[in-house]
N, CA, C and O of each residue as an XYZ file, in Angstrom:
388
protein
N      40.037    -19.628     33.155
C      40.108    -19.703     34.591
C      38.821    -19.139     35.188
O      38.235    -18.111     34.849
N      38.434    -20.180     36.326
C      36.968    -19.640     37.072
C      37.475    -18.638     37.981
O      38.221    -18.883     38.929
N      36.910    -17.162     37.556
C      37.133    -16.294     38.796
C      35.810    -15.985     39.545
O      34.693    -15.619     39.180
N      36.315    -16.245     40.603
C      35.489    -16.086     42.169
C      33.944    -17.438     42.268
O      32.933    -17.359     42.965
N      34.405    -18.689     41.153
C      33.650    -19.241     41.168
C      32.665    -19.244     39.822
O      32.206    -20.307     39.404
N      32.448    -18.281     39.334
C      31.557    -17.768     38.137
C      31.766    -18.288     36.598
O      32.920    -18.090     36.220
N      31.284    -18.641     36.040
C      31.157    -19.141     34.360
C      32.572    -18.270     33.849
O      33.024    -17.152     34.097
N      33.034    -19.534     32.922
C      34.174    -19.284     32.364
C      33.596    -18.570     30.760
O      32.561    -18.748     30.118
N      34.536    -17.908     30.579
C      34.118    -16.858     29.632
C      33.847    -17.638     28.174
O      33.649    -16.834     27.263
N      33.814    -18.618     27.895
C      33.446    -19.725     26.834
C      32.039    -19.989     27.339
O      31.118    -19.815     26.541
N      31.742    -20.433     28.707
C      30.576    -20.882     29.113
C      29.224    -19.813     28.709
O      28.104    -19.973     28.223
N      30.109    -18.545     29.257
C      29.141    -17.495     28.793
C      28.839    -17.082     27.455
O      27.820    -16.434     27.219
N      29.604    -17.391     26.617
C      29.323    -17.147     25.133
C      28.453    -18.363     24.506
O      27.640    -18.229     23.591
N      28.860    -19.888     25.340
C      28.308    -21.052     25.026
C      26.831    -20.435     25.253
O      26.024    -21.053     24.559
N      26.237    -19.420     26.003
C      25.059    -19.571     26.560
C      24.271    -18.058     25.531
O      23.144    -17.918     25.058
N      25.147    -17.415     25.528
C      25.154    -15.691     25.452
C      24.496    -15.999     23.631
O      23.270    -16.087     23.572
N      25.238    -16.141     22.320
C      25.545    -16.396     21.153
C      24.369    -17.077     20.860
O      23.662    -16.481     20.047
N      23.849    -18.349     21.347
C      22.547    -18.686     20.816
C      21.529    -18.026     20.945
O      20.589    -17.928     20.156
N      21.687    -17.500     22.042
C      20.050    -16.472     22.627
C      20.161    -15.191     21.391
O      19.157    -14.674     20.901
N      20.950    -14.982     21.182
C      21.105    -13.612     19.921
C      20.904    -13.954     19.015
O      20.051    -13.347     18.368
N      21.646    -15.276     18.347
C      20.569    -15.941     17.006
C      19.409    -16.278     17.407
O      18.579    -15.672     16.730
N      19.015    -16.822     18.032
C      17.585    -17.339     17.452
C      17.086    -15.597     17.723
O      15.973    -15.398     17.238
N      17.511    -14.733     18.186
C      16.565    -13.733     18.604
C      16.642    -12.698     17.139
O      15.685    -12.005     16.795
N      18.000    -12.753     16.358
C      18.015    -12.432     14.747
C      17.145    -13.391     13.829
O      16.678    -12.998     12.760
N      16.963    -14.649     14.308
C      15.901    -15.189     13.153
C      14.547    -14.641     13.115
O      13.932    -14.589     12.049
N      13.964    -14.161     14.396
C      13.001    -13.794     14.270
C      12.943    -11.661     14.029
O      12.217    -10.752     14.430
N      13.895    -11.759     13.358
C      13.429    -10.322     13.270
C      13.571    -10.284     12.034
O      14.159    -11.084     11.306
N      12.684     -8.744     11.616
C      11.981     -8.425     10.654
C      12.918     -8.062      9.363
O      13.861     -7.440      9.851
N      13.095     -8.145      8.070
C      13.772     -7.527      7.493
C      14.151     -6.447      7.953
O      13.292     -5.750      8.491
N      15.317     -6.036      7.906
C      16.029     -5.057      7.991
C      15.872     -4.211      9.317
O      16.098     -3.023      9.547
N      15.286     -5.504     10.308
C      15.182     -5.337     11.835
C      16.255     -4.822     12.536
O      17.164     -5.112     11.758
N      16.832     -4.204     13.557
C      17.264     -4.233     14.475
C      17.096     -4.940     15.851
O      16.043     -4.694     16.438
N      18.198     -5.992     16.601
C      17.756     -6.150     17.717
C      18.981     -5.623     18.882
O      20.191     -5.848     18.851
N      18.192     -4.861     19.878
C      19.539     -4.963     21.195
C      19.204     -5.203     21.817
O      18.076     -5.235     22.309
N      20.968     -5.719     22.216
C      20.985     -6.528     23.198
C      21.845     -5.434     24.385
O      22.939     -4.904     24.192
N      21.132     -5.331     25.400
C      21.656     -5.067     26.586
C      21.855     -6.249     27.762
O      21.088     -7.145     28.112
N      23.704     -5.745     28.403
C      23.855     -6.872     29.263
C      25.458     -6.252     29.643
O      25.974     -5.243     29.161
N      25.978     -7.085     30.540
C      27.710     -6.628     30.770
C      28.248     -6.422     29.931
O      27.974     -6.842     28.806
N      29.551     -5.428     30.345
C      30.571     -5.441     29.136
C      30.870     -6.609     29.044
O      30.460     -6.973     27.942
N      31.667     -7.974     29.890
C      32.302     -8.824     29.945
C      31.324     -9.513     28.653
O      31.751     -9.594     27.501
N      29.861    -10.015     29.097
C      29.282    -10.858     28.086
C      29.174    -10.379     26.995
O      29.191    -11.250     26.125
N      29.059     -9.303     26.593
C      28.701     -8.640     25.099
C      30.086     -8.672     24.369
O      30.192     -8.719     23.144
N      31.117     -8.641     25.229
C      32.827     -8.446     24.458
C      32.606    -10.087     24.162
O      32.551    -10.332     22.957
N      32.459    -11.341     25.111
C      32.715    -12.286     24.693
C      31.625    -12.945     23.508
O      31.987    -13.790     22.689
N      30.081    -12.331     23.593
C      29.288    -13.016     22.564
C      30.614    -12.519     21.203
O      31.330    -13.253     20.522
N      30.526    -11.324     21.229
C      30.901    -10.581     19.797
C      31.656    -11.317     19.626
O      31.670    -11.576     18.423
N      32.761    -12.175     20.443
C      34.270    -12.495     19.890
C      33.525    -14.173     19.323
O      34.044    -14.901     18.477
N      32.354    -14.426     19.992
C      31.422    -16.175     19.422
C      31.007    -15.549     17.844
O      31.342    -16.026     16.760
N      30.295    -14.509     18.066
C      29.849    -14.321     16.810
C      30.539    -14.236     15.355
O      30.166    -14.647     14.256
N      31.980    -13.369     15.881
C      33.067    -12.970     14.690
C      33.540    -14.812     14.549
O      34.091    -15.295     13.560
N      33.217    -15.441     15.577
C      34.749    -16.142     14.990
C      35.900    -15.849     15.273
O      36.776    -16.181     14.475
N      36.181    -15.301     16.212
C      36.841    -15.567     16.937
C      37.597    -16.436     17.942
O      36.736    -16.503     18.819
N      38.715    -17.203     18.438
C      39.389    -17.862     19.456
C      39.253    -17.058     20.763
O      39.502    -15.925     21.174
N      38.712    -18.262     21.223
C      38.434    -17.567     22.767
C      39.724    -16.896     23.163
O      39.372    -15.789     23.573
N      41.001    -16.985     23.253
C      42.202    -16.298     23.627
C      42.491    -14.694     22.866
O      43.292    -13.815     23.185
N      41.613    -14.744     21.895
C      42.061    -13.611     21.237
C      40.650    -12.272     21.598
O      40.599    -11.138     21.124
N      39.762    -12.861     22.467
C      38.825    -11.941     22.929
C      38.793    -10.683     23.530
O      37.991     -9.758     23.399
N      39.982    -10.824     24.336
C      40.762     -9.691     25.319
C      40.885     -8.323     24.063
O      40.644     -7.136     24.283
N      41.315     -8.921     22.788
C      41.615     -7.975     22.206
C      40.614     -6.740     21.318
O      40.765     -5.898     20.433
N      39.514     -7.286     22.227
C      37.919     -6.332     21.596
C      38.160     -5.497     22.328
O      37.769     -4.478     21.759
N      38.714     -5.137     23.602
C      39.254     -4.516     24.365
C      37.721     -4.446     25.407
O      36.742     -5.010     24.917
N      37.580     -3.918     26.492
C      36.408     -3.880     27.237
C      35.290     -2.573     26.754
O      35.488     -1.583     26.050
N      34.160     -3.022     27.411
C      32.919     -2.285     26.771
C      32.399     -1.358     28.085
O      31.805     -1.771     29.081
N      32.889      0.285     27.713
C      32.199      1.231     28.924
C      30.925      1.330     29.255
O      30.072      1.362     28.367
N      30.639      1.385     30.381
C      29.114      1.759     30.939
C      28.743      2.915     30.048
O      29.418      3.938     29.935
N      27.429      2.623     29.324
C      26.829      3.524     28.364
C      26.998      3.352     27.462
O      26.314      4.069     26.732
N      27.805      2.514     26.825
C      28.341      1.894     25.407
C      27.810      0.842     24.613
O      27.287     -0.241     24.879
N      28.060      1.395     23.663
C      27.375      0.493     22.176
C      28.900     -0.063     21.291
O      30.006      0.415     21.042
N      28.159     -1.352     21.025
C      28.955     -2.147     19.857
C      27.691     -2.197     18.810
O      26.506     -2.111     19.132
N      28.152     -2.336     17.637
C      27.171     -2.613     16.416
C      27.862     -3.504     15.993
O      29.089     -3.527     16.098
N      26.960     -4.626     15.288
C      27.619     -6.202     14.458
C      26.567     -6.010     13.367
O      25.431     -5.614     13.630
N      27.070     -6.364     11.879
C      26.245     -6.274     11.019
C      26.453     -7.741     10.880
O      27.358     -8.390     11.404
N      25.166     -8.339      9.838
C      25.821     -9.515      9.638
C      25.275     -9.768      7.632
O      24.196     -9.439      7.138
N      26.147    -10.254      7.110
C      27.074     -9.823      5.685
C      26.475    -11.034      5.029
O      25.504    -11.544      5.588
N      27.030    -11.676      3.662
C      27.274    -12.881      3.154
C      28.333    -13.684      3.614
O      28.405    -14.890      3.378
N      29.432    -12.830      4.486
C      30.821    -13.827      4.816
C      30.405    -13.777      6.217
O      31.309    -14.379      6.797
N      29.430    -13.349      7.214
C      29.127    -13.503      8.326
C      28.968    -12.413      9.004
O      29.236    -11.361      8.423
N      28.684    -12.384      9.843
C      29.233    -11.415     11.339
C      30.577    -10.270     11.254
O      31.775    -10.438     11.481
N      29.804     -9.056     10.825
C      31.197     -8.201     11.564
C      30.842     -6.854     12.072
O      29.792     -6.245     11.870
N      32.231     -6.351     13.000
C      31.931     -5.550     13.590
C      32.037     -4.273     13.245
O      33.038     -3.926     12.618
N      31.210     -3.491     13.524
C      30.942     -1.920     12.507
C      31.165     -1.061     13.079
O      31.612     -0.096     12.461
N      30.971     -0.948     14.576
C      31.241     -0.291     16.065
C      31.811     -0.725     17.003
O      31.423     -1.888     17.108
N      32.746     -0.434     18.034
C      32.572     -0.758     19.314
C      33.353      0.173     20.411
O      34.422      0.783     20.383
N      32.459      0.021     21.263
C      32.486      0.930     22.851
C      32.809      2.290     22.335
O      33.780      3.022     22.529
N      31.281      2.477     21.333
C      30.527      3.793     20.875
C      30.121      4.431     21.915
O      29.383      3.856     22.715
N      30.480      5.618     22.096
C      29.503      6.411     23.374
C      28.701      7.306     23.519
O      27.980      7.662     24.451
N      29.032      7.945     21.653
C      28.456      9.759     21.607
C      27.159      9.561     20.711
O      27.303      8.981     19.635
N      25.761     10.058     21.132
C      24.810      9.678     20.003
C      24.957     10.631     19.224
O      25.498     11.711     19.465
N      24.297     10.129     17.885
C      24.790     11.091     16.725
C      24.235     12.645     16.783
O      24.857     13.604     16.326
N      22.847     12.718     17.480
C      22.762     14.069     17.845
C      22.579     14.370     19.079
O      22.694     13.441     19.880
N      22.272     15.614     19.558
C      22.260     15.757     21.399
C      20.981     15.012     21.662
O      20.174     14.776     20.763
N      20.836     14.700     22.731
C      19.902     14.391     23.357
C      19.168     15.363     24.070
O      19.428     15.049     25.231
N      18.216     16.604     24.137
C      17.815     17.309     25.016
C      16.381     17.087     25.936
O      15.337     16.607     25.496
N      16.610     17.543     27.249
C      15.396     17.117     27.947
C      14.719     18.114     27.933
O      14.977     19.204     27.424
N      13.207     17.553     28.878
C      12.690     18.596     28.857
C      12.491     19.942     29.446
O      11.598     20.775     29.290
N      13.763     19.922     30.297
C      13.924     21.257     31.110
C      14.818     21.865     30.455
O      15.366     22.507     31.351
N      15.572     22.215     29.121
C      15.918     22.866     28.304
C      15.580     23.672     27.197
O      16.463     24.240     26.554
């Protein structure tokens, strides 16, 4: 369903999912790439990427402001290693501390 007019959540993965592959072909062995963007689009690429049914997307559950998902990708494909991570592994301190 189009809400308020805006790309249906297939449309956005139709669009979202290619831009992330071709953007993994070009990276380096044992590259990292991120992707920053909405929760909405990043819950629905992940659910294009796994293989997932668009109906069963809801169940990545939503992605908080400040949050990380991690996707590795395997010999059987795409999977997910993280999601709506929030704590970095050590503190972060600035420089007025």
């Amino acid at each position: 369903m189009r809400r308020g007019g805006g790309e249906l959540e297939t449309e956005v993965a139709d669009r979202a999912a290619p831009f992330v592959l071709r953007h993994v072909e070009n990276l380096p062995e044992d590259g990292t790439l991120v992707v920053v963007s909405h929760g909405g689009t990043i819950r629905t690429t992940i659910g294009r990427l796994l293989g997932l049914e668009a109906h069963n997307w809801e169940s990545l559950g939503g992605l908080s402001n400040c949050c990380w998902s991690v996707l590795g990708e395997g010999a059987r494909g795409w999977r997910l290693l993280e999601h709506n991570a929030g704590t970095l592994p050590e503190p972060v301190l600035g420089d007025d501390d």
